[in-house]
C-alpha positions as CSV (number, residue, x, y, z in Angstrom):
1,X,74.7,32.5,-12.6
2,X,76.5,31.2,-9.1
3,X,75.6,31.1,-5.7
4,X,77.9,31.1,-3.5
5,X,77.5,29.8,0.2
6,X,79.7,28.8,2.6
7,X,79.2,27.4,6.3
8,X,80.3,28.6,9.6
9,X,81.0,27.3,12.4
10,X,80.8,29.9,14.8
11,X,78.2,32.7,15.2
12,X,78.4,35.1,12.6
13,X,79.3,38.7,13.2
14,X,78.5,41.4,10.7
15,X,81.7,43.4,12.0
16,X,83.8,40.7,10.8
17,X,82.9,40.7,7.3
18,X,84.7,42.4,4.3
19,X,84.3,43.0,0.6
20,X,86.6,44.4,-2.4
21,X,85.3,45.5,-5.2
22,X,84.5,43.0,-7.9
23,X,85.5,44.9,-11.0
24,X,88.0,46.9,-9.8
25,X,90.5,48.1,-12.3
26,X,93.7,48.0,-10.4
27,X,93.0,44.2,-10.2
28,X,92.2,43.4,-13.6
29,X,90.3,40.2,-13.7
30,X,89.3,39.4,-16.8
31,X,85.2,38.1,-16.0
32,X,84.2,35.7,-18.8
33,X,80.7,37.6,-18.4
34,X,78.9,40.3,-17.0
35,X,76.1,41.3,-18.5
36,X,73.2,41.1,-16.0
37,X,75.7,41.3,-13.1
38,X,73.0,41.0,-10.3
39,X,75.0,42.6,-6.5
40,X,73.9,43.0,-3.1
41,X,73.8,46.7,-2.1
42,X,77.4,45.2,0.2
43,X,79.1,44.3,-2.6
44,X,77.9,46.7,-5.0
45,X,79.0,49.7,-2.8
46,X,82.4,47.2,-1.2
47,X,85.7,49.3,-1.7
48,X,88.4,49.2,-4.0
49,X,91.5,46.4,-3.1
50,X,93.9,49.5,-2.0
51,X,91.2,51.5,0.4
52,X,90.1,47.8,2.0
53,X,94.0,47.8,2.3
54,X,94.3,51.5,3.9
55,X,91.5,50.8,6.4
């Protein structure tokens, strides 16, 4: 399992954050493992690479 956190140094705004899809075909990363994947509902509903692209 990872965490991943990052600092800011600025005020955060909600409107400025993205997500692509972690398993999205097009993109093909090979994930050592995923078995007991755990996402938050942002990522786990976050778009594929080409409609992040189109919007």
């Amino acid at each position: 399992m990872a965490d991943f956190e990052y600092k800011c140094t600025d005020c955060c705004d909600p409107a400025d954050e993205g997500a692509i899809l972690w398993n999205d075909p097009e993109l093909a990363i090979e994930w050592p493992e995923t078995s007991g994947i755990r996402l938050s509902d942002k990522d786990a509903g976050a778009p594929t690479f080409a409609a992040y692209c189109r919007s």
